[in-house]
N, C-alpha and C positions, 0 to 999 in steps of 0.2 A: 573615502578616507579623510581623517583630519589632521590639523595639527594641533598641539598639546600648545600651550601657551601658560608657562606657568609666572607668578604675581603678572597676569594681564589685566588687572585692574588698574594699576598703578600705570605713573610717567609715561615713562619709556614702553610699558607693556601698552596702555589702552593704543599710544599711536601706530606703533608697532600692528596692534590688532587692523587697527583699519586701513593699510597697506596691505596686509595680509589677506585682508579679506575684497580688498579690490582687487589683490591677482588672481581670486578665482578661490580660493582658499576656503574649505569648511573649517571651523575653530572650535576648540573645546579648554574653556579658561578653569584655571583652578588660580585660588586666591584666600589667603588667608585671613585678609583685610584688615591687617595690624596697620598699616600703612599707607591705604586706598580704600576708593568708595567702588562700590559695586552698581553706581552709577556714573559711571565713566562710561562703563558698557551698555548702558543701556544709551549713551548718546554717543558713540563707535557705532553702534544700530541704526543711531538718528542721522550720522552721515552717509554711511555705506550703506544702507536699507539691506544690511541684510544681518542674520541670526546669530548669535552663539549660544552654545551651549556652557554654562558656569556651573560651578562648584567650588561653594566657600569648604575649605581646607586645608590641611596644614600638610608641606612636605615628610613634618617628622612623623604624620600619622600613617604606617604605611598600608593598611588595611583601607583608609579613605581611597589612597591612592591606588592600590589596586584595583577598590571598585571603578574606578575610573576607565581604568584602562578595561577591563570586564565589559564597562556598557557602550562602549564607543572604540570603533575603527581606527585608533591610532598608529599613523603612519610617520612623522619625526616631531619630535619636541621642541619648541625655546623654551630656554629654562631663565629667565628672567628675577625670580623669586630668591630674595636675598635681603637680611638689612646690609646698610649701608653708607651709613656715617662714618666717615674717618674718625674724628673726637668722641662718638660714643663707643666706635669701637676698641678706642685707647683706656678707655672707663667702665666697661664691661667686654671684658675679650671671650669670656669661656660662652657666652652669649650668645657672637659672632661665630664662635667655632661650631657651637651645637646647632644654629641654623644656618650656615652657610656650608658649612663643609659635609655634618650628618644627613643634613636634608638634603645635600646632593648625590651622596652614598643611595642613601634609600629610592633616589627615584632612579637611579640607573640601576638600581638592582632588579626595580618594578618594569624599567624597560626590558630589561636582559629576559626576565621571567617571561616575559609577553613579545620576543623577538622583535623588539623595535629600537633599533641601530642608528638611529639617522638623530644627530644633537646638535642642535646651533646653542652654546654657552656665553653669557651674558659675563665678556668678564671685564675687565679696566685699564687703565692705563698705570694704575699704583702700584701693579706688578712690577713695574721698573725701577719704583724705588727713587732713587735719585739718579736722574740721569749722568750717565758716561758722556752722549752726544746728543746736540738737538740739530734739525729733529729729531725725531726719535726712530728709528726702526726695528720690524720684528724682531731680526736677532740680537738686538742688543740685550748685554747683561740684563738680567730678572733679578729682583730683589728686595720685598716690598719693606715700608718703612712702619707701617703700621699694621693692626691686627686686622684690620678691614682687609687690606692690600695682601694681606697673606693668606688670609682664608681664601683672595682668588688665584694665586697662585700655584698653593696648595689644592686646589679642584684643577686646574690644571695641570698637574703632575699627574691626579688623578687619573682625570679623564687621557693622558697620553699612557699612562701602564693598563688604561685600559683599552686602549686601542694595541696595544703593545701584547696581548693577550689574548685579541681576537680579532682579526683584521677584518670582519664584515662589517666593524663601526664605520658610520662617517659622521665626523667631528669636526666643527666651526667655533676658534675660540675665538670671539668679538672684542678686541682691547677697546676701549672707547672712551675716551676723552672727557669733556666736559659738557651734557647733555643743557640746552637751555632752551626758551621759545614754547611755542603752542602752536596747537592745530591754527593755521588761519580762517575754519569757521566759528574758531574763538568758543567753541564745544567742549573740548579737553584740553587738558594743561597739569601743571603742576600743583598739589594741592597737598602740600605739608601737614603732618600733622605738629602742634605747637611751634615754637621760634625752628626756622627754618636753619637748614645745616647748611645749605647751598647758597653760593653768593645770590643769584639773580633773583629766585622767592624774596631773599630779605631783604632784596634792593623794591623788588615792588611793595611790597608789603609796608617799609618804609615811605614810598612815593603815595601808597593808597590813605596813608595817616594810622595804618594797623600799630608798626611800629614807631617812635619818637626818633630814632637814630641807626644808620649801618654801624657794627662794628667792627673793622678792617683789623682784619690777623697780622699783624705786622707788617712795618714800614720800612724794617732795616736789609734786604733781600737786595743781594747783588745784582739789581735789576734798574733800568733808568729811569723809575721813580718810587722805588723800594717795594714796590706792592709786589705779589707773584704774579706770576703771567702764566695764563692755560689756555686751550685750545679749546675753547668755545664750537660747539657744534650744534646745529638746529638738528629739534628732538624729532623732526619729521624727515629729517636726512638721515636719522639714527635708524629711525625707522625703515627706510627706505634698504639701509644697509642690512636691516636684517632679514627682508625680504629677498631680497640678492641673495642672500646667504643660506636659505634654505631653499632655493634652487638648488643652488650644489652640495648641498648636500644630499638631497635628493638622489641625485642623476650621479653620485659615483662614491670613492671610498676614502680612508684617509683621515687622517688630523692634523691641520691648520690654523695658525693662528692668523689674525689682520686688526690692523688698527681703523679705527675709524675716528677721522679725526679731521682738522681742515687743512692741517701744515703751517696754520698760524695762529701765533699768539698773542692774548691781550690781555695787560696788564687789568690790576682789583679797580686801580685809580680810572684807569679809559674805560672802564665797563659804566663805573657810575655817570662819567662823563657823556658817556655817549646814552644814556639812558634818563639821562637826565635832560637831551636834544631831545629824542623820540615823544617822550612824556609832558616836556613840559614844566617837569617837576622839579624841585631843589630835593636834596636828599644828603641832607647831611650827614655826618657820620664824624667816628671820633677811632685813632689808632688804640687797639690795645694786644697786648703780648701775641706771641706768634701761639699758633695750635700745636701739637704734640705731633712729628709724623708727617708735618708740610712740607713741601719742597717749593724752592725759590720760581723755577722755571717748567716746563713739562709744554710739549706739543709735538705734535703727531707729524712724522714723515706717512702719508696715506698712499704714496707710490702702489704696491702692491695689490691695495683692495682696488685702486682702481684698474692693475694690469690682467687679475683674476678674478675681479668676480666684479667687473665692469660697473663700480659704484666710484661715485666720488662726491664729497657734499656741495651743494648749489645755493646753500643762503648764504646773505653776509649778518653781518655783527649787526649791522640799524636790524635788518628784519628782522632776526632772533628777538634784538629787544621791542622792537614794534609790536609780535605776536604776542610774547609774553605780559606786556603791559594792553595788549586789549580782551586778553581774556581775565586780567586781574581787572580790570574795569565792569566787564561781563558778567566775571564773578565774584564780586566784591568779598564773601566767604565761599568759595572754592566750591565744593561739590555739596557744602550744607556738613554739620558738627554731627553727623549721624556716622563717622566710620565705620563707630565700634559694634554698630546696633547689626543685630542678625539677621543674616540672608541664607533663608534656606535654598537648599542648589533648586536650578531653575532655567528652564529655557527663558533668557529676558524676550521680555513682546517688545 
């Protein structure tokens, strides 16, 4: 049996794959590749020496996806596969809705069809909106502030009427914080397509000479040096969480949500500062206007994912930035400007 691994090409998905596949795990990636190289996986391969089976495709095609499910043993899914820019999705929302929310309709309908119940859901911390309390906990008020943030919320209303409707689902909804870092064999990492949406790409990017300046979303944020403050999380700890998380799904029933997060936060200004230790680097940068949809503060109370599903994150802030700046050294242009170029499905060697 495998698991279903959908955008595993991307971030969060290729590290996610090779956790996955160090527990023993067969994998079966589907990827659209608007957003990732489908050489990520073949160096997930190059760590973990072992297979996956891929297929470039799109969630909203549901005929691809069925064959999918047709030719391979599918036993539970991560559904990872989403864009996912706050500011683009303040700038094109029906966008957002039609691949975040339709494409997630369709692949549980393809699950449902083909009696596979078992869903670890890739979802955010934006669901909250602006927080009530920090840290933050699962049941605090939901209420996301942008179209990004609501499209995950929105799949999780979903996916609880649909466990509400047939209780042999088991359902894992992943809140998760602020993904940063790289594999430390400096193999996989983050690899943006154009000016990066995320602080720590456009802080290296910057250090590497890509870009001339950071632009810092606002300075005026009731916080003790105006910048926001998030919950930084190394993407191999993300990963690791989401290993943990389809164990139990596996082995019982239910829908759950967990944050994954580190319980602390660090300001836009200490990010650059401290990345700017690791590096070496100056990295200048210039304030301008806040983004559409930001929140001042946001970090994770992780309590839970560590009492149930015995996870808790283990880097700290230098190593997140140490990993992430020696794979932007390693790979000075990322995975190569071929994203868009066609991969037909394929077992990678």
């Amino acid at each position: 049996m495998s698991i279903l691994v959908t955008g595993g090409a991307g971030y969060i998905g290729s590290h996610t794959c090779v956790e996955l596949l160090n527990a023993g795990h067969q994998l079966v990636v589907v990827d659209n590749l608007s957003n990732s190289n489908a050489k990520s996986l073949e160096r997930v391969q190059e760590i973990t020496r072992k297979r996956i089976q891929f297929y470039k495709a799109d969630l909203l095609d549901r005929s691809s996806i069925e064959m999918i499910f047709e030719q391979n043993p599918i036993e539970a899914v991560v559904h990872l596969a989403g864009l996912k820019a706050v500011g683009e999705s303040v700038q094109t929302p029906l966008q957002y809705y039609e691949n975040n929310v339709t494409g997630t309709v369709i692949l549980c309908e393809v699950m449902k069809k083909f009696g596979v119940k078992k869903l670890v859901f890739s979802s955010s911390a934006t669901v909250y909106g602006v927080p009530k309390v920090v840290p933050i906990p699962e049941h605090a008020p939901l209420g996301a502030t942008n179209p990004y943030g609501r499209t995950k919320l929105m799949i999780e209303e979903i996916l609880r009427d649909l466990y509400s409707s047939d209780s042999a689902w088991s359902i894992l909804l992943l809140r998760y914080f602020n993904p940063i870092g790289a594999h430390p064999s400096g193999l996989i990492g983050e690899d943006p397509a154009g000016t990066p949406n995320n602080l720590l790409p456009y802080i290296s990017q910057v250090a590497i000479g890509k870009l001339d300046e950071l632009n810092i979303y606002g300075a005026d944020y009731p916080t003790p040096d105006g910048t926001g403050i998030r919950d930084y999380i190394h993407v191999v700890d993300l990963a690791r969480g989401h290993q943990k998380a389809v164990d139990k799904v596996l082995t019982g029933h239910g829908i759950d949500a967990y944050n994954l997060g580190t319980g602390k936060g660090c300001s836009v200004l200490e990010m650059v500062r401290i990345f700017e230790k690791v590096s070496g680097k100056v990295i200048p940068y210039r304030i301008v206007e806040r983004r559409p949809g930001d929140v001042a503060l946001c970090y994770a109370d992780p309590t839970k994912a560590k009492k149930h599903l015995g996870w808790c994150a283990e880097y700290g802030i230098e190593q997140m930035c140490r990993d992430s700046w020696a794979w932007n050294v390693q790979n000075p242009d990322g995975y190569g400007r071929d994203i868009h170029e066609e991969h037909k499905s394929q077992v990678l060697a």
